[in-house]
VMD Tcl script that builds the backbone (N, CA, C; Angstrom):
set m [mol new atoms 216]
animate dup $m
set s [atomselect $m all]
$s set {name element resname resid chain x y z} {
  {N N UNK 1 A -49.091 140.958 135.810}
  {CA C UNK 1 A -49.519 142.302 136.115}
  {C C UNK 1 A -48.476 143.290 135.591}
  {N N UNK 2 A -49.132 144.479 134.963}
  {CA C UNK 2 A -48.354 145.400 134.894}
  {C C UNK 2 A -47.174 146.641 135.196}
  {N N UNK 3 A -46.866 146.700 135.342}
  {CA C UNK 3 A -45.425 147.162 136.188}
  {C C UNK 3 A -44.113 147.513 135.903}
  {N N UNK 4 A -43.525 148.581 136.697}
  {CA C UNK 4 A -42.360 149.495 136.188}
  {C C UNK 4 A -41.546 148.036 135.621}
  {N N UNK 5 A -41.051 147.313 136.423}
  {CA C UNK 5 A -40.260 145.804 136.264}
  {C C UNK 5 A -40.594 145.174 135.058}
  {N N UNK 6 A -41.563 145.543 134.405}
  {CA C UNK 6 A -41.991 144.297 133.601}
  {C C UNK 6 A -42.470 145.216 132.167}
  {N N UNK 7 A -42.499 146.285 132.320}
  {CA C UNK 7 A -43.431 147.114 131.074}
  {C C UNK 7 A -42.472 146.938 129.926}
  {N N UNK 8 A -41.043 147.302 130.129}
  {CA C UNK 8 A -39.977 147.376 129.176}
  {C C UNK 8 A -40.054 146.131 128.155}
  {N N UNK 9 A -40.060 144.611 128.965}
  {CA C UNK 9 A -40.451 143.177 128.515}
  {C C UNK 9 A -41.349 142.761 127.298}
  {N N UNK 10 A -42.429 143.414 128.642}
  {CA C UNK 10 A -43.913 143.682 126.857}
  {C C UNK 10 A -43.386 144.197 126.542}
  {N N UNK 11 A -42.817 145.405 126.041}
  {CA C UNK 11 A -42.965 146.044 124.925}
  {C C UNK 11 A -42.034 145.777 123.619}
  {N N UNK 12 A -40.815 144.888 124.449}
  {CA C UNK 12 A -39.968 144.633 123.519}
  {C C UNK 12 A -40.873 143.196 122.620}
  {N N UNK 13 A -41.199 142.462 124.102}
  {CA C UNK 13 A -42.385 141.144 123.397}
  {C C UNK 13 A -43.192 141.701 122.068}
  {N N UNK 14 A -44.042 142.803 122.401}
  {CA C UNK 14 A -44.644 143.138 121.895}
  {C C UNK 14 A -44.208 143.521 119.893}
  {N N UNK 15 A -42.905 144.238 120.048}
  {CA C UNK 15 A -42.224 144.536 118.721}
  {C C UNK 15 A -41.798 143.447 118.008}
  {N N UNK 16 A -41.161 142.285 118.826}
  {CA C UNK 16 A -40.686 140.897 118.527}
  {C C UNK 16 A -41.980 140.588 117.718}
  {N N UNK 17 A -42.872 140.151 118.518}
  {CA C UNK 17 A -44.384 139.388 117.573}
  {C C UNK 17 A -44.658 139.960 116.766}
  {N N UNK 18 A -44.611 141.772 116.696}
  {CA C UNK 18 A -45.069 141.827 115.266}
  {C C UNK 18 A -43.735 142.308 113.829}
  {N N UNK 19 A -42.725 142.148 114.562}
  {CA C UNK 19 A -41.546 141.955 113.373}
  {C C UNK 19 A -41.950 140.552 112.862}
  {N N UNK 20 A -41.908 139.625 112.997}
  {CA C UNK 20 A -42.558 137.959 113.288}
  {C C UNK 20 A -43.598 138.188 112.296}
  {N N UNK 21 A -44.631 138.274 112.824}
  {CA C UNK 21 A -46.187 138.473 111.869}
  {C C UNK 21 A -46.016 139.255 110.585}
  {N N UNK 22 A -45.112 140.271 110.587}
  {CA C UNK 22 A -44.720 141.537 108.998}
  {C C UNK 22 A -43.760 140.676 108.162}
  {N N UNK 23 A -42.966 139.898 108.492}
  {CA C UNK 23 A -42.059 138.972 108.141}
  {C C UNK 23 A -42.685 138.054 107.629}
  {N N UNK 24 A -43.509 137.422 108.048}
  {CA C UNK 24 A -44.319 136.145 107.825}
  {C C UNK 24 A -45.308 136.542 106.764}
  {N N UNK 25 A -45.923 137.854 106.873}
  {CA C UNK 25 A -46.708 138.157 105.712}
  {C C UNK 25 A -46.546 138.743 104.637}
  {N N UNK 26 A -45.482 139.391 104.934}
  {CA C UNK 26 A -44.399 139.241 103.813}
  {C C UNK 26 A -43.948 138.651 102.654}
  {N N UNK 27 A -43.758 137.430 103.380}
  {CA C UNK 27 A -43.152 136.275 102.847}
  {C C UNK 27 A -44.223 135.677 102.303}
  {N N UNK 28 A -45.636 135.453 102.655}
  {CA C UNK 28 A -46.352 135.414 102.018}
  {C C UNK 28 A -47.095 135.925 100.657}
  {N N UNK 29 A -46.714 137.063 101.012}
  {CA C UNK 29 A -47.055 138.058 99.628}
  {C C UNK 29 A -46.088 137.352 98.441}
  {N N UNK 30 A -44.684 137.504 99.058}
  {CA C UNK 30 A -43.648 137.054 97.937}
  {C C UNK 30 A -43.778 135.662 96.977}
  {N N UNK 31 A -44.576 134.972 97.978}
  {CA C UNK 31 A -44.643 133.668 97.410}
  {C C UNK 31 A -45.727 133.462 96.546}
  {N N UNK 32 A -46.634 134.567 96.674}
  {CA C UNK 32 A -47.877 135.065 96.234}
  {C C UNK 32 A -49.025 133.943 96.760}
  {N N UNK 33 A -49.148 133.882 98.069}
  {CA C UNK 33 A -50.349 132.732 98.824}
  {C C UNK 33 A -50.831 133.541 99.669}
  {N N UNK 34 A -51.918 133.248 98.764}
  {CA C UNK 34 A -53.255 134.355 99.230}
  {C C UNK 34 A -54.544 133.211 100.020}
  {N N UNK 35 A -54.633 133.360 101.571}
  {CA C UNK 35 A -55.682 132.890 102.325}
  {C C UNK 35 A -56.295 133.930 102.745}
  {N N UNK 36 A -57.096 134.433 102.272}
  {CA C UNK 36 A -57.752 135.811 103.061}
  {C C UNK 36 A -58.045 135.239 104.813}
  {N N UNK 37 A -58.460 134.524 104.923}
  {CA C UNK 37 A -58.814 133.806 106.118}
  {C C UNK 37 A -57.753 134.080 107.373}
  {N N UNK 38 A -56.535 133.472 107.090}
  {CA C UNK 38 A -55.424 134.052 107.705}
  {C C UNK 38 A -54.993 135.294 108.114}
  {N N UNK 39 A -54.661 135.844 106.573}
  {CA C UNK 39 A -54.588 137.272 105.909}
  {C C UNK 39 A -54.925 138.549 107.431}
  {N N UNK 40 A -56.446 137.722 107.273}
  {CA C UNK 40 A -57.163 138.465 108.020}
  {C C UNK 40 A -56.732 138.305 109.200}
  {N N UNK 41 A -56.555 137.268 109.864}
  {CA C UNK 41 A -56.444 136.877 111.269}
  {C C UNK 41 A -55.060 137.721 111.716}
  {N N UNK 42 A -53.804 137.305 110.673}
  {CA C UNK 42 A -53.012 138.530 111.318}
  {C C UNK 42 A -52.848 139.809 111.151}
  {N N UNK 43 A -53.754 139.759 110.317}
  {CA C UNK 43 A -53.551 141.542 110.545}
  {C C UNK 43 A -54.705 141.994 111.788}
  {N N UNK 44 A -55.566 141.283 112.138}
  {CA C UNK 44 A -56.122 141.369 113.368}
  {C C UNK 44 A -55.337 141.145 114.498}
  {N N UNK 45 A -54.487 140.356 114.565}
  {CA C UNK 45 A -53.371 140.301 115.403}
  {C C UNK 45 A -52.200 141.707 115.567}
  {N N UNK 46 A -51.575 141.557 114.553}
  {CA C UNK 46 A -51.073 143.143 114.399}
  {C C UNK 46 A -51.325 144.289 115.183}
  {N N UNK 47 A -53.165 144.784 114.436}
  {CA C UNK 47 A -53.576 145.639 115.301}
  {C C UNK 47 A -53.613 145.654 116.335}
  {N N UNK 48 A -54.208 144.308 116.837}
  {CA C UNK 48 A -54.304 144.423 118.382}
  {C C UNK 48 A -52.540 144.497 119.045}
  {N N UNK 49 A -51.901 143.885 118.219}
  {CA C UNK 49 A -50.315 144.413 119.067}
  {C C UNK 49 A -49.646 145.518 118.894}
  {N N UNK 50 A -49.889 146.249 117.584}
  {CA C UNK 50 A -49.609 147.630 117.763}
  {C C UNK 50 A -50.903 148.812 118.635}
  {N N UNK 51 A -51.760 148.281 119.245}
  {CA C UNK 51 A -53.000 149.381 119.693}
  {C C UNK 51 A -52.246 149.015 121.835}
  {N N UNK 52 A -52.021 147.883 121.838}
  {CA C UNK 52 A -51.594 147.469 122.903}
  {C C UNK 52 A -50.155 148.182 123.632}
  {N N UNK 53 A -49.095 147.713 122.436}
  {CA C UNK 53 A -47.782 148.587 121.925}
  {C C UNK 53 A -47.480 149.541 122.628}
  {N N UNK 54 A -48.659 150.766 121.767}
  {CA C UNK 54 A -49.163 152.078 122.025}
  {C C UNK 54 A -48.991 152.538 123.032}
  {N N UNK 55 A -50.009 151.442 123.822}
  {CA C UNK 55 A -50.377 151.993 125.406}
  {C C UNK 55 A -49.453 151.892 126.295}
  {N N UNK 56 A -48.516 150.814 126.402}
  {CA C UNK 56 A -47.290 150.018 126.976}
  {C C UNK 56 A -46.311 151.427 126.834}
  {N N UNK 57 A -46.512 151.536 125.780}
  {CA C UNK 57 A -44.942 152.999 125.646}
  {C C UNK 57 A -45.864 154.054 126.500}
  {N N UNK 58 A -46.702 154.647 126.480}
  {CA C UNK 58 A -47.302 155.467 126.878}
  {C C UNK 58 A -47.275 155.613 128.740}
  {N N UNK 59 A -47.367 154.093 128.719}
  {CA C UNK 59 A -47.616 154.238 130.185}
  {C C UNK 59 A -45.763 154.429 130.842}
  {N N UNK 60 A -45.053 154.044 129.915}
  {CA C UNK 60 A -44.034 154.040 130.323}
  {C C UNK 60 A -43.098 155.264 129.947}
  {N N UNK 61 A -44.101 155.873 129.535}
  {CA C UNK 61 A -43.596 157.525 129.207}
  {C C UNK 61 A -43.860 158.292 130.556}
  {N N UNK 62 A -45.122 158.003 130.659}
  {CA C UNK 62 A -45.537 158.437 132.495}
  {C C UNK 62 A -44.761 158.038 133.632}
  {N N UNK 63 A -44.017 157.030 133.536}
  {CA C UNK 63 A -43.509 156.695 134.835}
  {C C UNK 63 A -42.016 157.155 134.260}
  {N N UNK 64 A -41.624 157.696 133.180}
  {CA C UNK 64 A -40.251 158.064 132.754}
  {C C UNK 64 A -39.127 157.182 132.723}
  {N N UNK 65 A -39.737 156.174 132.127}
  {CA C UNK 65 A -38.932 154.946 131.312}
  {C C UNK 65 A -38.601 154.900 129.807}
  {N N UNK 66 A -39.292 156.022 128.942}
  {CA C UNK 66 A -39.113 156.481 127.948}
  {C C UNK 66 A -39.139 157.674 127.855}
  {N N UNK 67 A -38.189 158.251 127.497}
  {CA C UNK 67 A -38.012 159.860 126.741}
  {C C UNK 67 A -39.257 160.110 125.927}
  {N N UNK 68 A -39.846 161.263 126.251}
  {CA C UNK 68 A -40.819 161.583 125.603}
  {C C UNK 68 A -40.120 162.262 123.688}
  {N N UNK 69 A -40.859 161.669 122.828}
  {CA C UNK 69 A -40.168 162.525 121.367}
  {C C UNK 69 A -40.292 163.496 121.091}
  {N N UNK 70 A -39.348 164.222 120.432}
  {CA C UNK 70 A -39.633 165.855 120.377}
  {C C UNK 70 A -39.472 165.710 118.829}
  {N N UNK 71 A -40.695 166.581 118.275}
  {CA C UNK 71 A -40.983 166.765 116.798}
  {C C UNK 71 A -39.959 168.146 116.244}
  {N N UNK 72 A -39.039 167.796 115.546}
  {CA C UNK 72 A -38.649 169.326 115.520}
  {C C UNK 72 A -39.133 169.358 113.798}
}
mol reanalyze $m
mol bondsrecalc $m
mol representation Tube
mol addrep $m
C-alpha cells in the first residue's frame, strides 16, 4: 500500500527499472538487434513506469516530500 513511508522507495524503484530498461535498449541498438517483439514490450514497460513515476512524485509533492519545481 501506498504511503508517506514507502512513496520515496517506489519512486527511486521506479527510476532504477527504467535506467535498467534505457540501458538495456541501448545496448541493444548498439549491437544493432532488432526484435520488434521485445522492442515493443519495453518500451511498453517504460511507459507504464514513467506514467506511474509521474504520479508517485506528484503524490509526494502533496504530502511535501518533494519540493515543488520552479520554472524560472
Amino acid at each position: 500500500m501506498l504511503n508517506k513511508k514507502n512513496i520515496m522507495g517506489i519512486i527511486q524503484d521506479h527510476k532504477d527499472q527504467i535506467d535498467e530498461i534505457e540501458s538495456e535498449l541501448q545496448r541493444a541498438d548498439d549491437l544493432n538487434l532488432d526484435i520488434p517483439e521485445v522492442t515493443r514490450a519495453a518500451r511498453n514497460e517504460l511507459s507504464y513506469l514513467y506514467d506511474n513515476k509521474a504520479r508517485y512524485e506528484m503524490q509526494a509533492k502533496a504530502w511535501g516530500l518533494i519540493e515543488e519545481e520552479t520554472n524560472v
